[in-house]
Gaussian input, Z-matrix of N, CA and C with variables (Angstrom, degrees):
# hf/3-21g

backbone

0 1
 N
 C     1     B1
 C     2     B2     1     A1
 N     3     B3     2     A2     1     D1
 C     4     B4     3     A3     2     D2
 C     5     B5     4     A4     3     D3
 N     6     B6     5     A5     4     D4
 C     7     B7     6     A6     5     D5
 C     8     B8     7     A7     6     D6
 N     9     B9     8     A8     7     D7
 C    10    B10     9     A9     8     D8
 C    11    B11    10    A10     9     D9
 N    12    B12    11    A11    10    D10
 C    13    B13    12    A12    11    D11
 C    14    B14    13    A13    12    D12
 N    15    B15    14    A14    13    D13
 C    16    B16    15    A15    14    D14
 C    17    B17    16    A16    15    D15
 N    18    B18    17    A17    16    D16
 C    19    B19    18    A18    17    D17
 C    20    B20    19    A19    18    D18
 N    21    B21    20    A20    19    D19
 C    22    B22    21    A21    20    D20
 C    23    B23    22    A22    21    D21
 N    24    B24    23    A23    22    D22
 C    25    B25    24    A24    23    D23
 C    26    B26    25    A25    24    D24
 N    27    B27    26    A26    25    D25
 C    28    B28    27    A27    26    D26
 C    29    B29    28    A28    27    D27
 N    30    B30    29    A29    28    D28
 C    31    B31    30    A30    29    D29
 C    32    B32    31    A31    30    D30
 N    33    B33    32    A32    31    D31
 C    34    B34    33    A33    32    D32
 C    35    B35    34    A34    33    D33
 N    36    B36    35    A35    34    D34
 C    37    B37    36    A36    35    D35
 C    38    B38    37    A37    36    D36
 N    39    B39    38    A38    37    D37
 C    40    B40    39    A39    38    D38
 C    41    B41    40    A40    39    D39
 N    42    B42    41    A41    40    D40
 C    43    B43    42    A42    41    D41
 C    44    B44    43    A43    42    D42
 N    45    B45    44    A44    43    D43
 C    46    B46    45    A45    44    D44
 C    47    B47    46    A46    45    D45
 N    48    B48    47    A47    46    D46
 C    49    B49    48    A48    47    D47
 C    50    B50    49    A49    48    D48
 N    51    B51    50    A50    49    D49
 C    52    B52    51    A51    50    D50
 C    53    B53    52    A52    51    D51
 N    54    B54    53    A53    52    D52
 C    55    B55    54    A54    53    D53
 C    56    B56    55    A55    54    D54
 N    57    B57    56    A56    55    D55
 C    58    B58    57    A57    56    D56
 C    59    B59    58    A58    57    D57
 N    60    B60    59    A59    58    D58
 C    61    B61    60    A60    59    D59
 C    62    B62    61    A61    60    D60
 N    63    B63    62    A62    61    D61
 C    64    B64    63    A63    62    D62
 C    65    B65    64    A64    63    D63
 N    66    B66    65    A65    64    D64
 C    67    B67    66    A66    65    D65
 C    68    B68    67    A67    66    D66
 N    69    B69    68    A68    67    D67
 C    70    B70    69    A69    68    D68
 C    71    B71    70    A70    69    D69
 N    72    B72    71    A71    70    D70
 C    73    B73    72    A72    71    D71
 C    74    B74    73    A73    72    D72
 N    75    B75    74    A74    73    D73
 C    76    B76    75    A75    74    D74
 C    77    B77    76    A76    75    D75
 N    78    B78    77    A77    76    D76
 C    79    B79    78    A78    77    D77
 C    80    B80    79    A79    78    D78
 N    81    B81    80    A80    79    D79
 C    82    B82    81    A81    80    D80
 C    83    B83    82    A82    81    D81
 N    84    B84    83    A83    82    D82
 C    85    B85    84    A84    83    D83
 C    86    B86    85    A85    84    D84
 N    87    B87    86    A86    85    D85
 C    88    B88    87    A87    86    D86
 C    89    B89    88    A88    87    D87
 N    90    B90    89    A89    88    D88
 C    91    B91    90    A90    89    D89
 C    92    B92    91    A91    90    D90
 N    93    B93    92    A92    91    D91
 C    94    B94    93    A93    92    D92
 C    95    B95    94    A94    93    D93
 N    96    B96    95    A95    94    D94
 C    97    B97    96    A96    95    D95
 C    98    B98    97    A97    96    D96
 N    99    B99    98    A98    97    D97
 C   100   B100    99    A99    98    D98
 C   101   B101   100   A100    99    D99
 N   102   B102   101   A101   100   D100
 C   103   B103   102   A102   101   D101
 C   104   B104   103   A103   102   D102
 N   105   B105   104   A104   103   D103
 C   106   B106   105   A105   104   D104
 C   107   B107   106   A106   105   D105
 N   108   B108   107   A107   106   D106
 C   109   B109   108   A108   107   D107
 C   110   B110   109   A109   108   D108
 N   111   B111   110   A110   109   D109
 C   112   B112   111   A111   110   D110
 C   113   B113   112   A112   111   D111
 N   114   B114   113   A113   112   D112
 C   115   B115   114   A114   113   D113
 C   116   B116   115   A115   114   D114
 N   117   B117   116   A116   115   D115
 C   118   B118   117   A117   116   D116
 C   119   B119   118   A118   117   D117
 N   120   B120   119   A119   118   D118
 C   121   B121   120   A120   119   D119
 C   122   B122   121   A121   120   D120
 N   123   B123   122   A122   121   D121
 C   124   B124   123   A123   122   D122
 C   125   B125   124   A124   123   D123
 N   126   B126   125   A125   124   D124
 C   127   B127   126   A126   125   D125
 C   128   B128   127   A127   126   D126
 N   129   B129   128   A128   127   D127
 C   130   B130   129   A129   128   D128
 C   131   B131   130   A130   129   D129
 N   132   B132   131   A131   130   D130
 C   133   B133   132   A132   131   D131
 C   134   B134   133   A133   132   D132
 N   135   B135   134   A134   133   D133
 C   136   B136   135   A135   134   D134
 C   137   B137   136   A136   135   D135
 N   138   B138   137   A137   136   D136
 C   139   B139   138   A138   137   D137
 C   140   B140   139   A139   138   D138
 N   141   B141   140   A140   139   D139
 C   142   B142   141   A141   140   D140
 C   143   B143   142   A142   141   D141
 N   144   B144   143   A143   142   D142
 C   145   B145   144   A144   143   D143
 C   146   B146   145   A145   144   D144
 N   147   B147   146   A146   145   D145
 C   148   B148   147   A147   146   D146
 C   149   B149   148   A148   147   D147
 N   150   B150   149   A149   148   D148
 C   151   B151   150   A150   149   D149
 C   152   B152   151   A151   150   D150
 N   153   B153   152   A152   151   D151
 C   154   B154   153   A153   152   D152
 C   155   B155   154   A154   153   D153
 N   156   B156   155   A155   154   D154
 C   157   B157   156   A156   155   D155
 C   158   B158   157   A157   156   D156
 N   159   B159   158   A158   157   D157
 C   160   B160   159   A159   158   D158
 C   161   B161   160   A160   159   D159
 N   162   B162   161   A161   160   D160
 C   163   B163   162   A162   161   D161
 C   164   B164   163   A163   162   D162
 N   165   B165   164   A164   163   D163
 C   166   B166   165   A165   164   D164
 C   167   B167   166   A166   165   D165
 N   168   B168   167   A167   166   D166
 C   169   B169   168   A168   167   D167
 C   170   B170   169   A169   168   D168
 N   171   B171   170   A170   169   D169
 C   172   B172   171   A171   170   D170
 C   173   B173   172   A172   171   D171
 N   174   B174   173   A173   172   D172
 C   175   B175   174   A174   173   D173
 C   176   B176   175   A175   174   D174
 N   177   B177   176   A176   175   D175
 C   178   B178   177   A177   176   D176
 C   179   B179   178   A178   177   D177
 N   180   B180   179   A179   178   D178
 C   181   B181   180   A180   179   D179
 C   182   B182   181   A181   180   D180
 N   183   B183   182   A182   181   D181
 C   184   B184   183   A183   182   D182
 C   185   B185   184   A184   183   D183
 N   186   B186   185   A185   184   D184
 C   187   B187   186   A186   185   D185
 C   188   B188   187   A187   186   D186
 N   189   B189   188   A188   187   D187
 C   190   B190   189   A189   188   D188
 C   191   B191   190   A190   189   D189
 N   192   B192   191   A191   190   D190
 C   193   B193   192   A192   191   D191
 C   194   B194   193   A193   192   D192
 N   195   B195   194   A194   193   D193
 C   196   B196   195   A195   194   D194
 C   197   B197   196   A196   195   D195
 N   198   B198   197   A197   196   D196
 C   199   B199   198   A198   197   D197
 C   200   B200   199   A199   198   D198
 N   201   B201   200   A200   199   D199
 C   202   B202   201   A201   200   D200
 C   203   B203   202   A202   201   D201
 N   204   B204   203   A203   202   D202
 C   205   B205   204   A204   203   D203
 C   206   B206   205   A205   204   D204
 N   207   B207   206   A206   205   D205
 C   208   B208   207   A207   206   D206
 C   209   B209   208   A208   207   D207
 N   210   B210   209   A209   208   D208
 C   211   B211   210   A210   209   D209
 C   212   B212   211   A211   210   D210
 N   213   B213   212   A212   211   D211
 C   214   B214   213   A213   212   D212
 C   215   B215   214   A214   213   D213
 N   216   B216   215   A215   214   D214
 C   217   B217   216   A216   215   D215
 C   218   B218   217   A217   216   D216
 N   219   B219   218   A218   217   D217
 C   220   B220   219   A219   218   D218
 C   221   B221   220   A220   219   D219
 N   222   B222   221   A221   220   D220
 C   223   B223   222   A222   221   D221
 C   224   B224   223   A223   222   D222
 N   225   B225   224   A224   223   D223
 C   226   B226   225   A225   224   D224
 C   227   B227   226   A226   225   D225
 N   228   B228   227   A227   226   D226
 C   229   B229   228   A228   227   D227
 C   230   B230   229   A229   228   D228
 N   231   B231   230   A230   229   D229
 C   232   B232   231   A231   230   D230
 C   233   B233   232   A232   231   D231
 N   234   B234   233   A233   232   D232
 C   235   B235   234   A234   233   D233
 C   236   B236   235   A235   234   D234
 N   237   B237   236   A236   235   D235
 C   238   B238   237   A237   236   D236
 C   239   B239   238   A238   237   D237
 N   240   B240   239   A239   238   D238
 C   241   B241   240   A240   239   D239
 C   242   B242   241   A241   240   D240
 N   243   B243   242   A242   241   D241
 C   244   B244   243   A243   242   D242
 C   245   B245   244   A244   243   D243
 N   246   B246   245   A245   244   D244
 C   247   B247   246   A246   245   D245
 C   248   B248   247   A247   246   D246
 N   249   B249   248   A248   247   D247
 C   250   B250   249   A249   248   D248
 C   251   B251   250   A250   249   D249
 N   252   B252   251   A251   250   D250
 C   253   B253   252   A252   251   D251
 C   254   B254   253   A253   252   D252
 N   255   B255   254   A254   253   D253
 C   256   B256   255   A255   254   D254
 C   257   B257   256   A256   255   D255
 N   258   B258   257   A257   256   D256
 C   259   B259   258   A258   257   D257
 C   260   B260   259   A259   258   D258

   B1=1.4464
   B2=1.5159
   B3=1.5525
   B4=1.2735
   B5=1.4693
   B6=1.8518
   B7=1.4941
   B8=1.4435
   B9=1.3394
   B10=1.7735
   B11=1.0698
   B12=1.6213
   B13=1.7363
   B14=1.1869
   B15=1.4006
   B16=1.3117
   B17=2.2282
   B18=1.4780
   B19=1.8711
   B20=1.6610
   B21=1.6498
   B22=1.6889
   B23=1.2729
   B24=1.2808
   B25=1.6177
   B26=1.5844
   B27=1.6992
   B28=1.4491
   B29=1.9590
   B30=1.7845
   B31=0.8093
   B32=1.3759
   B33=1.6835
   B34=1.2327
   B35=1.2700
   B36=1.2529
   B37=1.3502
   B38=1.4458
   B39=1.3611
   B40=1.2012
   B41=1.7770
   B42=1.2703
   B43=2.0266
   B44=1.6274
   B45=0.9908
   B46=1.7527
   B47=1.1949
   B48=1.9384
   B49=1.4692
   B50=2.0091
   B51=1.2828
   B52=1.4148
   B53=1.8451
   B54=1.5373
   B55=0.7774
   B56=1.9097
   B57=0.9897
   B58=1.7390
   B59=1.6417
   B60=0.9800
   B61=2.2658
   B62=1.7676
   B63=1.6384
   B64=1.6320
   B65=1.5579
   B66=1.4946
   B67=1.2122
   B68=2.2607
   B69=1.1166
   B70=1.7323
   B71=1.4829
   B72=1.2559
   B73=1.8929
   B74=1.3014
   B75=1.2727
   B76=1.9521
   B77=1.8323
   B78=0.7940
   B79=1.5998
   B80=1.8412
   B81=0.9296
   B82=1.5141
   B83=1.5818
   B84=1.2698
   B85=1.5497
   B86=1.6900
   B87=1.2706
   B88=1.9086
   B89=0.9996
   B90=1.7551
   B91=1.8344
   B92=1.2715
   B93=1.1440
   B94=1.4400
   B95=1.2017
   B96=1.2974
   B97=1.2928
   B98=1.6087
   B99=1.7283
   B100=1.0401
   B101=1.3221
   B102=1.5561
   B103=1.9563
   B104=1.3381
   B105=1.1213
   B106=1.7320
   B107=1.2097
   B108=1.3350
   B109=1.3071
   B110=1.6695
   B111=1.2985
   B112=1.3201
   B113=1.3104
   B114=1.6115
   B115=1.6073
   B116=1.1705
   B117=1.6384
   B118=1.6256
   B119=0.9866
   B120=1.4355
   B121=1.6751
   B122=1.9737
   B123=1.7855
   B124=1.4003
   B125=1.9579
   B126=1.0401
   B127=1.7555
   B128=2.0481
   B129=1.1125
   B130=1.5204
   B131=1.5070
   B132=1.0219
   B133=1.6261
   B134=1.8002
   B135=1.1220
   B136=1.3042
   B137=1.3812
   B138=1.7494
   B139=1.3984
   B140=1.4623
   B141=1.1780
   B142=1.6944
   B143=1.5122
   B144=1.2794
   B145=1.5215
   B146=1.6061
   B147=1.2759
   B148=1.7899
   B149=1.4650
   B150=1.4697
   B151=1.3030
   B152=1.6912
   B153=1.2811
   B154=1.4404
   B155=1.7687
   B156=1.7522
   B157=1.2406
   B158=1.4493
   B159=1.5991
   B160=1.6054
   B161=1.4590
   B162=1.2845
   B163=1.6185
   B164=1.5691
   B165=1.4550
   B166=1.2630
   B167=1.6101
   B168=1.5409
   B169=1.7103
   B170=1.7346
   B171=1.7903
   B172=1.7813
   B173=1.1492
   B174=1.6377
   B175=1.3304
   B176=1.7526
   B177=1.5547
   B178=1.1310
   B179=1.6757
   B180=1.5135
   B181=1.8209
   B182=1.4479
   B183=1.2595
   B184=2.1310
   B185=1.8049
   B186=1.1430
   B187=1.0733
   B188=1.8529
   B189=1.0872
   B190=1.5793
   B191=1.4407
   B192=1.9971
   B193=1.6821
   B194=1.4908
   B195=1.7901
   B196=1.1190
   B197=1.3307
   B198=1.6783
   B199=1.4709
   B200=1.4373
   B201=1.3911
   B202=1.1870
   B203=1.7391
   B204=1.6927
   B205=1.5112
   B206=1.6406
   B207=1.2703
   B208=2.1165
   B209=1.1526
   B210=1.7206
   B211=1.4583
   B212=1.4068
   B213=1.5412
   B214=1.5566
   B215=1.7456
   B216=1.3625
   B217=1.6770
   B218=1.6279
   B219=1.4606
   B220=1.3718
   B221=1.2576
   B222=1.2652
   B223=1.6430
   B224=1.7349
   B225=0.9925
   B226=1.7699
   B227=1.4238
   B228=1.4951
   B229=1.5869
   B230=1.6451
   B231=1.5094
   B232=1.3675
   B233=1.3690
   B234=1.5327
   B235=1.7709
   B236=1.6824
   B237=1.5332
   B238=1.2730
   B239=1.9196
   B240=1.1857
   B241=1.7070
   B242=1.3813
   B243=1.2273
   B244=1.9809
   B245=1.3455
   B246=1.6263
   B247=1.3035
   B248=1.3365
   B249=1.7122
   B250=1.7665
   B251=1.8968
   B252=1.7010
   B253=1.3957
   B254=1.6780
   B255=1.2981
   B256=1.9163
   B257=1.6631
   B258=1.1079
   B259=1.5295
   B260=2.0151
   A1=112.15
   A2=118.29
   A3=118.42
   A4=91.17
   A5=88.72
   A6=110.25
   A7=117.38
   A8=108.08
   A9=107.28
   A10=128.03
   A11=106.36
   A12=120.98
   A13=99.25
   A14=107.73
   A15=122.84
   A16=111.24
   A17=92.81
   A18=85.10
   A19=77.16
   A20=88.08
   A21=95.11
   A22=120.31
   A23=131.25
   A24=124.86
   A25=92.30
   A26=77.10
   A27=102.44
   A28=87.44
   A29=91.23
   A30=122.49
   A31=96.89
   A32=140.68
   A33=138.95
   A34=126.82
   A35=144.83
   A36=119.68
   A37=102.10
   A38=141.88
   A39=150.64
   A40=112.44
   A41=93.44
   A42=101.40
   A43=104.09
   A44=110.32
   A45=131.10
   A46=144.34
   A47=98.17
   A48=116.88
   A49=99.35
   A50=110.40
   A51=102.17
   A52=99.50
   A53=120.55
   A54=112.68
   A55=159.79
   A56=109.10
   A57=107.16
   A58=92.59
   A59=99.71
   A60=110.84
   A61=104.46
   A62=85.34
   A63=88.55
   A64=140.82
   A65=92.17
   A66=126.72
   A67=118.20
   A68=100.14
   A69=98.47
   A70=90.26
   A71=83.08
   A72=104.87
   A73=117.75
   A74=107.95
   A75=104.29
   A76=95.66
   A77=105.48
   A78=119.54
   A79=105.16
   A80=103.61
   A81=123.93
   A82=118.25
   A83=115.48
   A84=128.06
   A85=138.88
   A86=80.67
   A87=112.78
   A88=124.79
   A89=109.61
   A90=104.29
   A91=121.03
   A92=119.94
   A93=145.85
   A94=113.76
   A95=138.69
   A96=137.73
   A97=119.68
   A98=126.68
   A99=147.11
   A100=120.19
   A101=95.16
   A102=115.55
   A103=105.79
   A104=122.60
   A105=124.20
   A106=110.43
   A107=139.64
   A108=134.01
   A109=101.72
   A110=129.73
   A111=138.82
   A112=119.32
   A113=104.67
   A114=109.40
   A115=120.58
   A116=112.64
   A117=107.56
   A118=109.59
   A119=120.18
   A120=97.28
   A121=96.18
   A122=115.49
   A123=108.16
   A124=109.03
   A125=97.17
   A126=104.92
   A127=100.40
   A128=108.97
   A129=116.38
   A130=107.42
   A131=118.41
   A132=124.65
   A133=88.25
   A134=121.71
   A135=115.11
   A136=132.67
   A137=107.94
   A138=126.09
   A139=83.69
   A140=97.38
   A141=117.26
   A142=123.53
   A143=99.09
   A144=121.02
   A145=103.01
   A146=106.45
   A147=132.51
   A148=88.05
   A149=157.16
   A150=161.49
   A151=100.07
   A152=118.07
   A153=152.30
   A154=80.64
   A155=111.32
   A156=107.66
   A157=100.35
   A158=114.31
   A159=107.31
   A160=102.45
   A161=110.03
   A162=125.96
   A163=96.67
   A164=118.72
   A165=119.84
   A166=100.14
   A167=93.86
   A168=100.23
   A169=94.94
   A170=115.51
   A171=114.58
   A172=115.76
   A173=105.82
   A174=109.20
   A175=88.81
   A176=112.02
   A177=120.15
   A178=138.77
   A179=80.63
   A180=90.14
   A181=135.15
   A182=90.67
   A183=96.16
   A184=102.12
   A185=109.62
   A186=131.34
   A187=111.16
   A188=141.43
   A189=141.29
   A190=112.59
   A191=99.00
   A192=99.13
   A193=86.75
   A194=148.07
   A195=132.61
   A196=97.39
   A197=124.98
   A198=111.67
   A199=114.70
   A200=140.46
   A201=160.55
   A202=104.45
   A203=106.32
   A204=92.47
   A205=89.03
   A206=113.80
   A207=87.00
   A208=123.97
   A209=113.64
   A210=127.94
   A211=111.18
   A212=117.87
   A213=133.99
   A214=112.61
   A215=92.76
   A216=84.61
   A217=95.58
   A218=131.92
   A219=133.82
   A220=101.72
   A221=148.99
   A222=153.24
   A223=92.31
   A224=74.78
   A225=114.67
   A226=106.95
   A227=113.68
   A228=111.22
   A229=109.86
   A230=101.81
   A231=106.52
   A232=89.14
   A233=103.47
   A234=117.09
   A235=93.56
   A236=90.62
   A237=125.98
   A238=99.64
   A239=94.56
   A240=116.84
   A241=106.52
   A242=102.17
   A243=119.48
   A244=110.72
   A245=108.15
   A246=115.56
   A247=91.09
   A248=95.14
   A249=88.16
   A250=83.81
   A251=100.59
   A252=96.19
   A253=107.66
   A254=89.21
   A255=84.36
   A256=90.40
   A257=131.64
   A258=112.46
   A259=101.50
   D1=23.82
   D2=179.03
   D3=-108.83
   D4=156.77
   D5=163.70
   D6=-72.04
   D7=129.30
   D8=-168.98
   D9=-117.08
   D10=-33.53
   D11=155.10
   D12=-168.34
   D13=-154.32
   D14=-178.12
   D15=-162.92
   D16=177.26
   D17=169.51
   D18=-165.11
   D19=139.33
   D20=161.63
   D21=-148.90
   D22=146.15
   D23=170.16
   D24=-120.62
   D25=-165.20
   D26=-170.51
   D27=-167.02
   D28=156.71
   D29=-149.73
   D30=-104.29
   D31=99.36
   D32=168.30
   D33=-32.30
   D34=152.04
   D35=-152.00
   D36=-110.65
   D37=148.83
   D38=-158.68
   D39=66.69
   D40=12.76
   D41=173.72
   D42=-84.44
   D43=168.82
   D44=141.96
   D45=-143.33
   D46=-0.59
   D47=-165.58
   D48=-141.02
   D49=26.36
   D50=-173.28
   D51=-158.38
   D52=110.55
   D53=135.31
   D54=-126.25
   D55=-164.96
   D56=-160.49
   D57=-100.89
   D58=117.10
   D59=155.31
   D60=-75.40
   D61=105.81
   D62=166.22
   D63=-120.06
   D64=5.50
   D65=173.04
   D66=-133.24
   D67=152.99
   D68=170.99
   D69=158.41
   D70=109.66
   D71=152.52
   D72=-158.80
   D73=168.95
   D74=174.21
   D75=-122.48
   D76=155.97
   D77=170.06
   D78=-62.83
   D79=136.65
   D80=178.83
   D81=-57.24
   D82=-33.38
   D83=147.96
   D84=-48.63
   D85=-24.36
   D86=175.53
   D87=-93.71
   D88=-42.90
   D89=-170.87
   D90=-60.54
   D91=161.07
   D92=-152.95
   D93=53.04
   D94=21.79
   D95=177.02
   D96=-93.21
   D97=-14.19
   D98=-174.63
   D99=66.31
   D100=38.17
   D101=156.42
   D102=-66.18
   D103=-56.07
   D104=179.61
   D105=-56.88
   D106=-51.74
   D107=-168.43
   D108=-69.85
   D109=-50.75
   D110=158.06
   D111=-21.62
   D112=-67.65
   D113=165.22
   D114=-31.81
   D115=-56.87
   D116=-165.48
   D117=-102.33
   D118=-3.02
   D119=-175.29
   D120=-84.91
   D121=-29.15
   D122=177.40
   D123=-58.62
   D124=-41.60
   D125=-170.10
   D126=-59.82
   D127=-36.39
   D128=-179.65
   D129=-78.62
   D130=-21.17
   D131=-174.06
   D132=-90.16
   D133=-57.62
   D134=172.84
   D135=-25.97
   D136=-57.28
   D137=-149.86
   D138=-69.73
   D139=-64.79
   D140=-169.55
   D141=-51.41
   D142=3.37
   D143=-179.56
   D144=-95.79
   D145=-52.71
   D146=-165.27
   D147=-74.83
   D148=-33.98
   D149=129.03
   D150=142.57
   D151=53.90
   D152=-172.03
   D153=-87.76
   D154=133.54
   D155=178.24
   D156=-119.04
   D157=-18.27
   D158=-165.28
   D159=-147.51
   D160=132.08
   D161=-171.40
   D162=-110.18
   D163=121.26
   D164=172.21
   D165=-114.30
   D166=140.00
   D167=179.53
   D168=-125.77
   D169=103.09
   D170=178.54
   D171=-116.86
   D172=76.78
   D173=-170.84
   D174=-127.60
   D175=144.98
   D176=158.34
   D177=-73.34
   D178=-25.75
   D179=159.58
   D180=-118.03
   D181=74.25
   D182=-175.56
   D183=-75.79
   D184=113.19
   D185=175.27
   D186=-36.52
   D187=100.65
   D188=174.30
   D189=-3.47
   D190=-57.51
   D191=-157.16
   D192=-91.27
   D193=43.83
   D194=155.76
   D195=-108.14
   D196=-7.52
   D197=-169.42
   D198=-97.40
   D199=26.10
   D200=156.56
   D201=-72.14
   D202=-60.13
   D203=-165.24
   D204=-84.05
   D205=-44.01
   D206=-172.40
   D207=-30.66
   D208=-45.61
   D209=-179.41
   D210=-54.92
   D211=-34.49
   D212=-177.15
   D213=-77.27
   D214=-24.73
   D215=-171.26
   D216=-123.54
   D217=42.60
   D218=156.14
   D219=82.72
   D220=43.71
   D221=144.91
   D222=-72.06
   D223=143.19
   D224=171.93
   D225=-123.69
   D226=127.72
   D227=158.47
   D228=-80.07
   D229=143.90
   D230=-173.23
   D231=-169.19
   D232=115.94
   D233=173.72
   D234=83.25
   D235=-133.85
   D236=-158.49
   D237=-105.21
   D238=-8.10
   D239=-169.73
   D240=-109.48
   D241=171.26
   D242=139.53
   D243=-138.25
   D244=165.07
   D245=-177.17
   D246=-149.96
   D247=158.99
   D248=173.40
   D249=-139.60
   D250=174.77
   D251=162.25
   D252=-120.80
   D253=162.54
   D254=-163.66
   D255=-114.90
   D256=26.89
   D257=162.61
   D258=-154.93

């Protein structure tokens, strides 16, 4: 019943099929437990549900141990970012 993390986007404006991750972390009490991977792989099962075609992640600091599952769940590096498409 604790708060453990979270992940959030948002939706660029004039989109309907692409959104932005602007939030994702797990609480420091949690990591390595596979709350984070949980997070996103439910939040990605989501988008892609809602008929979301493109997940952009434009952050300059993607953390090392997050670039295993991007690579796992179709991220592409591109820029300073990755994006993947989910359909």
């Amino acid at each position: 019943n604790e708060f453990a993390g979270c992940i959030a986007y948002a939706c660029p404006a004039g989109t309907k099929n692409t959104v932005l991750v602007t939030d994702f972390f797990v609480m420091h009490q949690f990591r390595g437990l596979g709350v984070g991977r949980e997070l996103f792989l439910l939040c990605m099962t989501a988008l892609k549900s809602r008929g979301i075609q493109f997940v952009i992640i434009a952050d300059l600091a993607v953390p090392e141990l997050l670039l295993p599952l991007l690579d796992r769940t179709g991220f592409t590096k591109s820029g300073s970012g990755f994006i993947a498409r989910l359909h």
